[in-house]
N, C-alpha and C positions, 0 to 999 in steps of 0.2 A: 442497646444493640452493639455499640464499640466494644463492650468490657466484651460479650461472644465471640465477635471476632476474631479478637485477641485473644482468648480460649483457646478458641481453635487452631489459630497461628502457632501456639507457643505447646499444643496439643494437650493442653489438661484434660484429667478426665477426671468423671466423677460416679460415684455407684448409684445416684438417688437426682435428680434433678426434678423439683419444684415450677411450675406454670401457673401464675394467678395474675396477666398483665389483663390490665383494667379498657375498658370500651374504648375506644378508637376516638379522641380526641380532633373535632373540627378546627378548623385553622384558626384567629378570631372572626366575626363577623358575619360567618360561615354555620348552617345547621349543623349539628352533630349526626354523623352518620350513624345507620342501623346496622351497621357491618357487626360491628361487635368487637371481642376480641380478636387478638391479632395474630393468633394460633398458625397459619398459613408461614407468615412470616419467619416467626420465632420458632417451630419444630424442623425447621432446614438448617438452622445453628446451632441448635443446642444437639441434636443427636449426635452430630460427629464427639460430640463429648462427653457422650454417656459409653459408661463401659459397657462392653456386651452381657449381659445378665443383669444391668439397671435398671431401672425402675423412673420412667417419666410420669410424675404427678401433675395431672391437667387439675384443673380448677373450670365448672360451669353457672356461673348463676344468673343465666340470661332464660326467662318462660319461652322466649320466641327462637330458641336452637332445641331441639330434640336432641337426647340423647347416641340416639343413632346416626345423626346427622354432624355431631359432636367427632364421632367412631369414624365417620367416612371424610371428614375433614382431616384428622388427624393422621388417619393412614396414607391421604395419598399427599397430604405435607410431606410426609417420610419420602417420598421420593425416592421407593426401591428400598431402604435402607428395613430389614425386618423387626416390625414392632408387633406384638398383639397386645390385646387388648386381655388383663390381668385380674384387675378387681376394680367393684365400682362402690361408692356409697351415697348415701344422699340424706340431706337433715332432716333430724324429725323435730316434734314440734317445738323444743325450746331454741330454735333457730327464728335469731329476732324475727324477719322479713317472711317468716313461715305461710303468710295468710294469702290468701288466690291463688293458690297453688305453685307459689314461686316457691321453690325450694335451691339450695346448695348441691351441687353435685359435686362428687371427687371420681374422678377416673383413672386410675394407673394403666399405664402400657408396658410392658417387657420386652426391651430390647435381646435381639438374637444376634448371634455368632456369624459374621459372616464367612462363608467358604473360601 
């Protein structure tokens, strides 16, 4: 989260930015929360650093987030700032973890122009 920050601070920007942060990490001694990814978080720092016509690559491989729920997290992260939702894919079956219907999702959002 510091190196975004600093991103931000020093205004880099980029045309393509990548999201694949891993399940929400319990403290020690502590259960592991079912929050999930940390998506809420991390798309209120990375967008000021995507250029307007980029392309934000989410990553989902959790069965217990829907798609759509995936879609409505992620837009109201944005927080005003104009994303839609671009292209999706999803693994077919020579994706190791393929079996009970867990599958890999990939979602892109395209960031808009603001006025």
């Amino acid at each position: 989260y510091r190196f975004l920050k600093k991103a931000r601070r020093g205004r880099r920007k980029w045309s393509i930015i990548i999201l694949d942060p891993p399940p929400q990490v319990a403290p020690k001694g502590q259960r592991r929360s079912n929050r999930g990814q940390d998506y809420k978080s991390l798309i209120p720092l990375v967008l000021p650093s995507l250029q307007p016509g980029g392309l934000l690559i989410t990553f989902l491989n959790r069965r217990d987030i829907t798609t759509e729920s995936h879609l409505e997290t992620v837009s109201h992260a944005a927080g005003g700032i104009p994303i839609t939702p671009d292209w999706s894919l999803e693994s077919g079956e020579d994706f190791p973890e393929g079996g009970n219907g867990k599958k890999l999702r990939i979602l892109a959002f395209r960031k808009h122009a603001t006025l």
